[in-house]
C-alpha positions as CSV (number, residue, x, y, z in Angstrom):
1,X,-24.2,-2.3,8.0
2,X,-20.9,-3.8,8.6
3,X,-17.9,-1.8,7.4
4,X,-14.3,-2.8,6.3
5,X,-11.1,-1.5,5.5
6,X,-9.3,-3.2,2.4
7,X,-6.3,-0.9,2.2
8,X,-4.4,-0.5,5.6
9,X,-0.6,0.1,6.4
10,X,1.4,-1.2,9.5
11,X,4.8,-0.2,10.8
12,X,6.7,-3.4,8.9
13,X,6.5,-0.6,5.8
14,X,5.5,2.9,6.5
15,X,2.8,2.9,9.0
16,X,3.1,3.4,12.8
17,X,1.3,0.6,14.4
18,X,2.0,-3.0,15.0
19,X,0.4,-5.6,13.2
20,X,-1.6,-6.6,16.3
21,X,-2.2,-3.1,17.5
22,X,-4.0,-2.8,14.2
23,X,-6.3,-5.5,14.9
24,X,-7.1,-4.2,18.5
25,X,-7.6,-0.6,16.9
26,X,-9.8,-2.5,14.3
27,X,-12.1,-4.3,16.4
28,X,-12.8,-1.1,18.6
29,X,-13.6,0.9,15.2
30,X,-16.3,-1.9,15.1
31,X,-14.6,-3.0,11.4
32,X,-15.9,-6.4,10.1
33,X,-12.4,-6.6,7.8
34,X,-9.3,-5.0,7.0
35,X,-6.9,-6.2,4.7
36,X,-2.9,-5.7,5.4
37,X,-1.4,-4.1,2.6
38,X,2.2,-3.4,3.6
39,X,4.4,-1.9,0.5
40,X,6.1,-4.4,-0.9
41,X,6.1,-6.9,1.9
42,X,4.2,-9.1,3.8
43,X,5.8,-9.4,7.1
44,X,3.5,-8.3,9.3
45,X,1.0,-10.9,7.7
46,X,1.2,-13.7,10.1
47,X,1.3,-11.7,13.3
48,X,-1.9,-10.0,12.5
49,X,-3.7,-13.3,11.4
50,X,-2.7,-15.5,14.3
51,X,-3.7,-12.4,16.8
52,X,-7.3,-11.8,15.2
53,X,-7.8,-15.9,15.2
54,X,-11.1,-16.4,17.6
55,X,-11.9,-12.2,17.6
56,X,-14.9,-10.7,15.4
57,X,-12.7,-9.8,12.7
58,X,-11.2,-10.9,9.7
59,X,-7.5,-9.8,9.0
60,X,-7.1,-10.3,4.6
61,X,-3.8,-10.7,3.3
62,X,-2.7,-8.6,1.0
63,X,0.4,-6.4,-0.1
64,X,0.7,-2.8,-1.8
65,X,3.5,-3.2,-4.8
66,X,5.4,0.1,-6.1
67,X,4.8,0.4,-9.7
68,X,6.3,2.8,-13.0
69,X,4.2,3.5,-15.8
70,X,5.6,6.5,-18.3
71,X,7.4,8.4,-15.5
72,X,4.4,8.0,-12.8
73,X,4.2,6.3,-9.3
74,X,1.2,3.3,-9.9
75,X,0.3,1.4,-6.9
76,X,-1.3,-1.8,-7.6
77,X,-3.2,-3.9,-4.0
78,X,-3.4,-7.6,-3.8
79,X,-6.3,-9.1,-1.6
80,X,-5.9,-12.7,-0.5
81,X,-2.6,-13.6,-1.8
82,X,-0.6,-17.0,-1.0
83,X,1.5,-14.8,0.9
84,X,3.9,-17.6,2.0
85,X,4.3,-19.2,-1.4
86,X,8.3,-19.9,-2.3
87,X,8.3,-17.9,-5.3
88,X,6.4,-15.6,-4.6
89,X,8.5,-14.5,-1.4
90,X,12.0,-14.8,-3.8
91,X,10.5,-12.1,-5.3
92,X,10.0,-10.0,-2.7
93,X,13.4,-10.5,-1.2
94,X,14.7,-9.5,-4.3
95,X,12.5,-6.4,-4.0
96,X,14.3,-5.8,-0.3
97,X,17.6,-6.1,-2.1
98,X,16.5,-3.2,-4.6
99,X,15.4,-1.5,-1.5
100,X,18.5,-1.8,0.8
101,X,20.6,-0.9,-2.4
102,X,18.8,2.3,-2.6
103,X,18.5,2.9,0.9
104,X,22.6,2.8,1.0
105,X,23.1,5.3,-1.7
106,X,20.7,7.8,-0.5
107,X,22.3,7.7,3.3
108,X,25.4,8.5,1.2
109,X,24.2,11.9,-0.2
110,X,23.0,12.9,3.0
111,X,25.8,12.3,4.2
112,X,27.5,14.8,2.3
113,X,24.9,17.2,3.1
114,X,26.5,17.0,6.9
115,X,23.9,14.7,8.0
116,X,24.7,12.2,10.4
117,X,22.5,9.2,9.2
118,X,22.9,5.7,8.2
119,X,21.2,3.2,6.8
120,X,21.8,1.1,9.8
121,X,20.8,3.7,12.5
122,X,17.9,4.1,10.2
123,X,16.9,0.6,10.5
124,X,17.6,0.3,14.1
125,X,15.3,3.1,14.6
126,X,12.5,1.3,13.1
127,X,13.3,-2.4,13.7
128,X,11.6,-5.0,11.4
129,X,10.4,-2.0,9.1
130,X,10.5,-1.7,5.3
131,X,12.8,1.7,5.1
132,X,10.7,4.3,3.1
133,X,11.1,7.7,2.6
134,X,8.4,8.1,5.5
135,X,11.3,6.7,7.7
136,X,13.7,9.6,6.3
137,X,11.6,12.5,7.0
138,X,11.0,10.9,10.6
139,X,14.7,10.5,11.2
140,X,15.3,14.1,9.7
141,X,12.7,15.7,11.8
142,X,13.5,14.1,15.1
143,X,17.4,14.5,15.1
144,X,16.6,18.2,14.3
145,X,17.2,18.7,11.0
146,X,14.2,19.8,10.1
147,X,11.3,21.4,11.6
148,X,8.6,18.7,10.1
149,X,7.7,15.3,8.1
150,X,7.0,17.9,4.7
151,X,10.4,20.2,4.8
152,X,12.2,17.3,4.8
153,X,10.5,15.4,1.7
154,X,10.9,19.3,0.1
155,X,14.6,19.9,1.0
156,X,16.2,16.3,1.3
157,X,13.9,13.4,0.3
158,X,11.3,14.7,-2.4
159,X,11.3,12.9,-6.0
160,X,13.2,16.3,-7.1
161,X,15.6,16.1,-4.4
162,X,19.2,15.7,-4.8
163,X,19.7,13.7,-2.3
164,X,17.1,11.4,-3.7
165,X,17.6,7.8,-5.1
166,X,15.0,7.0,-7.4
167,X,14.3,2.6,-6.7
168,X,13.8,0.0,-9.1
169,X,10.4,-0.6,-10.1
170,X,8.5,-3.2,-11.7
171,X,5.8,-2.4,-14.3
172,X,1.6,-2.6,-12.9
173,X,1.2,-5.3,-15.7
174,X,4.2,-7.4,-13.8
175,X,2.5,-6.0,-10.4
176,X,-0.5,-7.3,-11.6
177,X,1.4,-10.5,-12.9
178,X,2.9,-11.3,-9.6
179,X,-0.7,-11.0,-7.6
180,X,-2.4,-13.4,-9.9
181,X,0.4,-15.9,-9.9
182,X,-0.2,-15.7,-5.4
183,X,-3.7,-16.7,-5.9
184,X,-4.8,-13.0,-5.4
185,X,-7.0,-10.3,-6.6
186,X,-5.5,-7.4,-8.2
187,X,-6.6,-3.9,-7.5
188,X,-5.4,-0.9,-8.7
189,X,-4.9,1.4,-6.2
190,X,-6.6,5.3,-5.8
191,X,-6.1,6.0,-9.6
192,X,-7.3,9.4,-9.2
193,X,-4.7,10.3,-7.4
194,X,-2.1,10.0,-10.2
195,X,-3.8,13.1,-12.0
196,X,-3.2,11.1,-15.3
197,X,-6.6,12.7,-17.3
198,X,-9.8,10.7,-17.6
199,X,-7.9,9.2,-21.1
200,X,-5.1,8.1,-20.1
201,X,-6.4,6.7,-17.0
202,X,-8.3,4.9,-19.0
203,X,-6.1,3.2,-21.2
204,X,-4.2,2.2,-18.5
205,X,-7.1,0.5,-16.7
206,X,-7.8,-1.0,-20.1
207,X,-4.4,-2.6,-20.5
208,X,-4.2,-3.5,-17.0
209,X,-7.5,-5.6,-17.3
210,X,-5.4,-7.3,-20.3
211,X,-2.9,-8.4,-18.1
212,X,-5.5,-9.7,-15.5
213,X,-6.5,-7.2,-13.1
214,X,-10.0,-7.6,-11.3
215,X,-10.6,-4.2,-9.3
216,X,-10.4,-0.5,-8.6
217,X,-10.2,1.5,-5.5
218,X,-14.0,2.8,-5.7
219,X,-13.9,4.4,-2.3
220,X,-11.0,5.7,-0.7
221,X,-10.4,8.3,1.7
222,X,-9.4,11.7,-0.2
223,X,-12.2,11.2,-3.7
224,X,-14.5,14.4,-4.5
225,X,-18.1,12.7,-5.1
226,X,-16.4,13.2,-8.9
227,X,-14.0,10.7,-8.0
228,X,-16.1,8.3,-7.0
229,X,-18.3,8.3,-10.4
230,X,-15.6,8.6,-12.6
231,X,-13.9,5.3,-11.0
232,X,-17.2,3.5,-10.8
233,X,-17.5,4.2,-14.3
234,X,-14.3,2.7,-15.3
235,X,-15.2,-0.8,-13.1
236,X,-18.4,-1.2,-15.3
237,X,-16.7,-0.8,-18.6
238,X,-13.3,-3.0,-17.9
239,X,-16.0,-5.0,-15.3
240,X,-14.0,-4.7,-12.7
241,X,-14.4,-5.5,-9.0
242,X,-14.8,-2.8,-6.3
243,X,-12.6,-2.3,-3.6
244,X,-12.4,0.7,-0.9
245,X,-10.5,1.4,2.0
246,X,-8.6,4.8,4.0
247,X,-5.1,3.7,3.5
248,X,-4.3,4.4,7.1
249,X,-0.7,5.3,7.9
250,X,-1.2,5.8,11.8
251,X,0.4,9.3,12.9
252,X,2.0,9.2,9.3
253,X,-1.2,10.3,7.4
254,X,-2.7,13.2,10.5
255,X,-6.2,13.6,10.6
256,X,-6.8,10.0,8.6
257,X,-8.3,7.3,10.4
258,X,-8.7,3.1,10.2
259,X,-11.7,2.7,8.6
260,X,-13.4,6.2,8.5
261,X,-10.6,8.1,6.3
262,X,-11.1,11.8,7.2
263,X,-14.6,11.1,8.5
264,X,-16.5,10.6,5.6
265,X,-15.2,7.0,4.5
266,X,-17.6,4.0,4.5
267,X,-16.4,0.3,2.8
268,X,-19.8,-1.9,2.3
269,X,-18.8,-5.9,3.4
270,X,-20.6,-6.2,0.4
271,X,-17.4,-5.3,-1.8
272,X,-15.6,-7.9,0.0
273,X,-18.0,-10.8,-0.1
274,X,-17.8,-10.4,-4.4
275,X,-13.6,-10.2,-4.1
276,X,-13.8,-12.9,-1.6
277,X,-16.2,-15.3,-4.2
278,X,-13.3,-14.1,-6.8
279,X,-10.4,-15.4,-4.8
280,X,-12.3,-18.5,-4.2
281,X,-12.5,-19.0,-7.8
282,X,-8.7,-18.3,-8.7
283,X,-7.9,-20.5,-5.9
284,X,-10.0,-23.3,-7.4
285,X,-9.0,-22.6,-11.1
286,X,-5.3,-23.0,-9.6
């Protein structure tokens, strides 16, 4: 059976490969498909299309947006987006702006914890990268101020940190919102790991589908068998599309892999040949 990945991370946000050493990576996983789902960008789009153009593998474009809904952290996926569209890439440069904003405040308060860190060494450390708090807990650990990635999102860069800068972020309807109006297929990304409650999860889903989303992470790389039938539940009542994938981080996530998650992972093609026939018909009903 062929196997895909629709939820993948380079180093233009938070993972640790190139765009191209992702499709090299994917093609020796033997992966039909992965989709590129940077947070809140897409600049490592065209680099991994034009590379994978004449190989055995399809590179989707997509995007992972940062979403608030009552005080929690909601990650909604586009697949096939008009990633080049004017508007749509005004938006995200405003979204860098938020970013960079944040970024600057939160070099501040390190600052005056004695730490020598800028968000310009920060960015020239990771060149062409959306700074994330991965990025911080790199710096941190490498220039010795802590011993590894998880003391310093517990003592400098955790949400209840007081060094932290919360950013600006846009609603999942408006995530959703922004997806549909790039031609794309909205997902909604590993709900189960927002630990909302079956009900509340569920209303979510069910005002999400108001605002136009189309699928649900079925199949991702941490669910309990539980997981799985719980969010397969949810796509048949809001009839929603399925979607899987490892969210792969390179050395950011240990122990997770392109493709395979922590071992266990398999994405049918079959999910992406229904999203594909989707995007086809927003594309036409554009």
């Amino acid at each position: 059976m062929k196997q895909i990945d629709l939820h993948v991370h380079s180093n233009k946000s938070d993972g640790t490969y190139t765009p191209t050493a992702l499709v090299d990576y994917a093609l020796q996983k033997g992966l039909s498909a992965f989709a590129l789902t940077d947070h809140d960008t897409t600049d490592g789009l065209d680099d991994a299309i034009a590379y994978a153009e004449g190989k055995p593998i399809e590179v989707i474009p997509g995007i992972e947006f940062s979403s608030e809904n009552e005080g929690k952290d909601i990650h909604v996926v586009g697949l096939y987006i008009n990633y080049d569209a004017p508007a749509f890439q005004a938006r995200l440069q405003a979204f860098v702006d938020s970013r960079i904003n944040r970024n600057i405040k939160m070099c501040r308060n390190l600052q005056e914890a004695g730490i020598d860190i800028t968000f310009d060494k920060l960015c020239a450390e990771n060149p062409g990268a959306v700074i994330t708090r991965a990025h911080y807990a790199a710096y941190l650990t490498e220039h010795g101020y802590v011993t590894n990635r998880a003391e310093a999102f517990s003592k400098y860069v955790g949400d209840n940190c007081k060094y932290y800068v919360p950013r600006e972020k846009i609603t999942p309807a408006q995530a959703v919102e922004l997806i549909l109006q790039a031609g794309g297929i909205p997902i909604l990304a590993h709900p189960p790991l927002y630990h909302m409650g079956n009900e509340r999860l569920d209303a979510l889903v069910g005002v999400l589908k108001q605002a136009g989303l189309m699928g649900i992470e079925a199949i991702y790389s941490s669910y309990s068998n539980q997981d799985e039938r719980d969010m397969l539940r949810l796509a048949k009542k809001y009839n929603l599309l399925l979607s899987g994938g490892s969210d792969f981080h390179g050395d950011n996530k240990p122990g997770l892999d392109l493709g395979t998650g922590y071992g266990k992972l398999f994405v049918p093609y079959e999910f992406l040949e229904k999203i594909k026939e989707a995007a086809q018909g927003n594309k036409s009903a554009g």
